[in-house]
C-alpha positions in Angstrom: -0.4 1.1 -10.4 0.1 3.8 -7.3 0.4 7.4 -7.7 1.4 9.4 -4.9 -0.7 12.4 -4.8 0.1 15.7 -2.9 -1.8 18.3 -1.0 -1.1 20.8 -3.8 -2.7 18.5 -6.7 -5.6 17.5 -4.4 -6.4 21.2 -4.6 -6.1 21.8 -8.2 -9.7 21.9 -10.2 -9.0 20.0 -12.6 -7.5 17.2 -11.0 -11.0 14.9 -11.5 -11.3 15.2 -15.2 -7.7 14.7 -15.9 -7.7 11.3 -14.0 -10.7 10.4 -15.9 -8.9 11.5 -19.1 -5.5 9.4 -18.2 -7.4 6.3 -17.7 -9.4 6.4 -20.8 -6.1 7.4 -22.8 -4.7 4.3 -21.7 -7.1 1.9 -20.9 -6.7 1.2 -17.5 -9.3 0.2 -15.7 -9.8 2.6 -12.7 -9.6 0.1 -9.6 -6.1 -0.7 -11.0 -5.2 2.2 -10.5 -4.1 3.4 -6.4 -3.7 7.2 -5.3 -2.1 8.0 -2.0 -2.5 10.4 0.0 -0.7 11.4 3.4 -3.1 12.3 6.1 -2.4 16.1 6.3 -3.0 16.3 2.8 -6.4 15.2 3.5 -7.3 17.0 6.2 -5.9 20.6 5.0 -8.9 21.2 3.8 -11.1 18.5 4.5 -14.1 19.9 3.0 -12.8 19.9 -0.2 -10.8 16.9 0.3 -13.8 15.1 0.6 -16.1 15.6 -2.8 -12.6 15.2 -4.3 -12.2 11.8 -3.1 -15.8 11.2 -3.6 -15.5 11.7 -7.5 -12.1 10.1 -7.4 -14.0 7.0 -5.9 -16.2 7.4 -8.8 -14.4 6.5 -11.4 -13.4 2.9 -9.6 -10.0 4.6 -8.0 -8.6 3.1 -5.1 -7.6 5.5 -1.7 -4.5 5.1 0.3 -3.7 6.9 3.3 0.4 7.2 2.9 2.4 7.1 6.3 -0.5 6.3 8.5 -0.2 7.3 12.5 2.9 10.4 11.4 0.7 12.8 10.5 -3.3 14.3 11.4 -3.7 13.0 14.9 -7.4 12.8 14.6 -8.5 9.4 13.7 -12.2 10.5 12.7 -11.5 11.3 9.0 -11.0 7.4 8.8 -14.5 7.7 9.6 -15.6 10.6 7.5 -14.0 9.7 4.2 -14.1 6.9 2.3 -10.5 4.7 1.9 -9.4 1.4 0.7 -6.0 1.3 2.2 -3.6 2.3 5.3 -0.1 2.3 4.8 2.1 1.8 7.7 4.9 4.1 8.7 8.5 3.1 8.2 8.8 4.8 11.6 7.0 1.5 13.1 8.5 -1.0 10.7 11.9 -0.3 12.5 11.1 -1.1 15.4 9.6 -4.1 14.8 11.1 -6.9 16.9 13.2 -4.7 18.7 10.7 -2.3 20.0 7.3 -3.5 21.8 5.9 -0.3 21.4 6.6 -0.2 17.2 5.3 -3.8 17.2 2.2 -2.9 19.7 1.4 0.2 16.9 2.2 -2.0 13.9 -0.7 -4.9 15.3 -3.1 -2.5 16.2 -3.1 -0.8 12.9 -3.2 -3.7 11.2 -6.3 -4.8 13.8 -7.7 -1.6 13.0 -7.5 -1.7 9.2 -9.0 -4.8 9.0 -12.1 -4.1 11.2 -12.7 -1.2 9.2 -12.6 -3.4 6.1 -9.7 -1.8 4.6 -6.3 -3.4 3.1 -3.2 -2.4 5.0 0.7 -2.2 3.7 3.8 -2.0 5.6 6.3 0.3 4.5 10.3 0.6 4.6 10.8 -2.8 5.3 14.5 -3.9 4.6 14.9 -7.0 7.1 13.7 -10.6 7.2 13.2 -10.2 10.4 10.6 -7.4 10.0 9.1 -9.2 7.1 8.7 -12.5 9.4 6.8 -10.2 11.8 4.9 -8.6 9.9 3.5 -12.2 8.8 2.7 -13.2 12.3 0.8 -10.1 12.8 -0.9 -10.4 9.9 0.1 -7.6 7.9 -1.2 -8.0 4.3 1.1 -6.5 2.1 4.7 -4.6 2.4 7.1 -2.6 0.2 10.8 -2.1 0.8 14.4 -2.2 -0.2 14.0 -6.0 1.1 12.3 -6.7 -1.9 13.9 -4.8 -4.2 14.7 -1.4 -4.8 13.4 1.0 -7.3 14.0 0.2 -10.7 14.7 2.2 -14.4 11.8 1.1 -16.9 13.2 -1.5 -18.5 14.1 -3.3 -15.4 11.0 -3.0 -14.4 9.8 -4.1 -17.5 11.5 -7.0 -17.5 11.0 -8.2 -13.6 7.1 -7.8 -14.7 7.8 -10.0 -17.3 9.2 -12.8 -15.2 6.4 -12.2 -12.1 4.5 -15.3 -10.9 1.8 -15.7 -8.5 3.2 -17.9 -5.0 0.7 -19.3 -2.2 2.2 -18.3 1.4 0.5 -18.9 4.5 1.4 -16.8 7.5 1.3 -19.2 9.8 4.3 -21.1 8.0 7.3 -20.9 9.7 8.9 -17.6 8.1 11.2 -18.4 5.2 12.0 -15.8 2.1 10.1 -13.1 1.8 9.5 -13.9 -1.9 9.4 -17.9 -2.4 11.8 -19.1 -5.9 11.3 -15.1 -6.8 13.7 -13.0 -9.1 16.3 -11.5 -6.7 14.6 -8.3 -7.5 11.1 -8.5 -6.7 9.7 -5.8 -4.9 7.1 -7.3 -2.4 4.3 -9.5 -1.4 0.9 -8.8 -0.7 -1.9 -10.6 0.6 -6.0 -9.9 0.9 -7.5 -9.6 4.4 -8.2 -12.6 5.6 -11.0 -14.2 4.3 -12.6 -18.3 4.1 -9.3 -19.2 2.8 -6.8 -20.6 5.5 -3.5 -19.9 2.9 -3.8 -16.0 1.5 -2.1 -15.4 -2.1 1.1 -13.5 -2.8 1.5 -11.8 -5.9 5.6 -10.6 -6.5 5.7 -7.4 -7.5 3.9 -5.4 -5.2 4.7 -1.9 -6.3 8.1 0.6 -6.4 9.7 -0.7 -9.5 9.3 2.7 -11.0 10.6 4.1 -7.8 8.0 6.8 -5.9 5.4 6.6 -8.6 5.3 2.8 -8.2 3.5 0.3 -10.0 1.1 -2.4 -8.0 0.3 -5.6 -9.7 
């Protein structure tokens, strides 16, 4: 499940213990559970921001940076704090395709993600055409209206129901984003490539519960 989480919250004291307490009170298990953050939010006070993040980490949450390369210009606190994922910019996704300096930014985010050992998501992505680049660049996850849009509970409930597990390599030559999926299924993802030559897509990836999301 992702949670976005904003500069205001990231601030608030109690923030730590009441994380802790949702996860017990429902029985999630922490790394299932994904907060993002955009970079300015981090880096307001960074101090802070930091043994925040730290205890956050603690309790098995995961760390996304939300709208990665729109916000802080500084690329150090990649360096200072510790993350789990980089979410690309819808800005980039656009131009993917179209644009060879979108699709230059889009690879070496994706370069730079994976070198720092971290997972990496596309966002906004509402073509097959962007989708099928964002394959050969080796982008290993996306959200988007071109998976499906945001969804009330019990739709969500029910495409959860129906979700299935599909192998897609991405050096196969680019066909539906979401292989014999439900016409609503909201994404792919993949791991960073590893000793396997044909990654694993789950379907959903997140937004079925709109902005809150939820990340299977």
């Amino acid at each position: 499940m992702s949670v976005n989480l904003s500069a205001k919250q990231l601030t608030e004291p109690d923030l730590v213990d009441r994380v802790a307490r949702a996860l017990q009170a429902s029985g999630l298990p922490g790394n299932l559970l994904q907060l993002e953050l955009t970079e300015s939010a981090i880096m307001e006070n960074a101090a802070a921001a930091a043994g925040v993040l730290a205890r956050l980490q603690a309790l098995g949450v995961q760390l996304a940076v939300d709208d990665f390369g729109t916000g802080y210009s500084s690329l150090a606190y990649l360096k200072r704090f510790s993350l789990d994922t980089l979410k690309i910019d819808k800005v980039f996704v656009d131009g993917l395709g179209t644009d060879p300096n979108d699709t230059a930014i889009v690879r070496a985010i994706v370069s730079l993600a994976y070198t720092l050992g971290l997972e990496v998501t596309a966002e906004g992505v509402e073509t097959e055409a962007q989708a099928a680049q964002l394959r050969t660049l080796g982008c290993g996850s996306a959200q988007g209206y071109h998976f499906g849009k945001p969804l009330a509970a019990e739709g969500a409930a029910a495409l959860l129901d129906g979700m299935h597990i599909a192998e897609w390599s991405a050096a196969d030559t680019p066909g539906p984003a979401c292989p014999a999926a439900p016409p609503s299924c909201a994404g792919v993802t993949q791991s960073p490539p590893a000793s396997s030559s044909r990654p694993k897509y789950a379907v959903p990836h997140r937004r079925v519960f709109g902005e809150g999301g939820v990340r299977v």
